[in-house]
N, C-alpha and C positions, 0 to 999 in steps of 0.2 A: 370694551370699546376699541374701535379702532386706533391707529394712527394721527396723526397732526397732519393736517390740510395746509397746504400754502405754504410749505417749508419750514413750517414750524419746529423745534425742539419738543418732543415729548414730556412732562413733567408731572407724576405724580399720576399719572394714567390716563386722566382727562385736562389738565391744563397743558395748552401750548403756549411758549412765548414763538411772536413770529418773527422774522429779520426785519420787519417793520417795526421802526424805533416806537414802544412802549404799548402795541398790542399784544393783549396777550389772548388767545382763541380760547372757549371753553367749551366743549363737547357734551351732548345732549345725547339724552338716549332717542334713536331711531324709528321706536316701536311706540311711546308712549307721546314723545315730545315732552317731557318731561327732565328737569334737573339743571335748568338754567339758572341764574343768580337772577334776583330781582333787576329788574331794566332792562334784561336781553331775553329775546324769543330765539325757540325752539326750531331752524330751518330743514328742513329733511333731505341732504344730498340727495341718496337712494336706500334702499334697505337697509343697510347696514351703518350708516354714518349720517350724521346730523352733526348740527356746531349751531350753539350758540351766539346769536345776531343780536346789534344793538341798530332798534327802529329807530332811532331820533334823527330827524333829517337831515341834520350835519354831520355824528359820524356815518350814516347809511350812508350820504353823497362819494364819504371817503372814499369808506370801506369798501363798497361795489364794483369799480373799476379796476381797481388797483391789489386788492387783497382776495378776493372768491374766484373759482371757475364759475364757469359756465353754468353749471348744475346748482350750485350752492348764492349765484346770484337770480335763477330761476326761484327759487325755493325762497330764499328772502322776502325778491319781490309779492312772491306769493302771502307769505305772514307778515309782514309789514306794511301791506297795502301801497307799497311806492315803487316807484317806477325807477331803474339805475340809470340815471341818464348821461353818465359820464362816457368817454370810449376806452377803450381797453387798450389804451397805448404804450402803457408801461412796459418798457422791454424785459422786465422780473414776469409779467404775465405772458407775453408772447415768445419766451423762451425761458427757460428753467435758469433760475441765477447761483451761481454759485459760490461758497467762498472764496475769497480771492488769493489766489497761489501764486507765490515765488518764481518771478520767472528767472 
């Protein structure tokens, strides 16, 4: 499996924690959709990366705006039947954030 999506920390090869206080991403295989924990679906970035999504309508609302690209809230919306209706204003999504460095 790939990498961690959204900035996550890598752990353990498929678990991400992400710099969103106490998500933690879970990594799905690509090809089957398969290997999510019970209550999260399987969203399909592109060929090679998937991540495990939770459809429940309040975290979805969260998570969509704020935490997926482009690709990965396409792919949601798709297996969870909802629509992201939030906007994408968070400055972590419309520019890369980073630790914060000693000036």
């Amino acid at each position: 499996m790939m990498g961690c999506t959204s900035g996550g920390i890598l752990i353990f090869g498929a678990l991400c924690l992400s710099s969103a206080a106490g998500t933690v991403l879970v990594q799905c295989d690509a090809l089957t959709l398969r290997g999510c924990p019970g209550g999260l679906s399987c969203a399909k970035q592109d060929e090679q990366r998937a991540q495990c999504v939770n459809c429940s309508a309040e975290q979805f609302a969260h998570d969509c705006p704020y935490l997926w690209d482009r690709n990965l809230t396409t792919a949601a919306e798709a297996v969870c039947g909802q629509a992201c209706l939030g906007q994408r204003g968070s400055q972590c999504v419309s520019i890369a954030c980073d630790a914060p460095k000693s000036l």
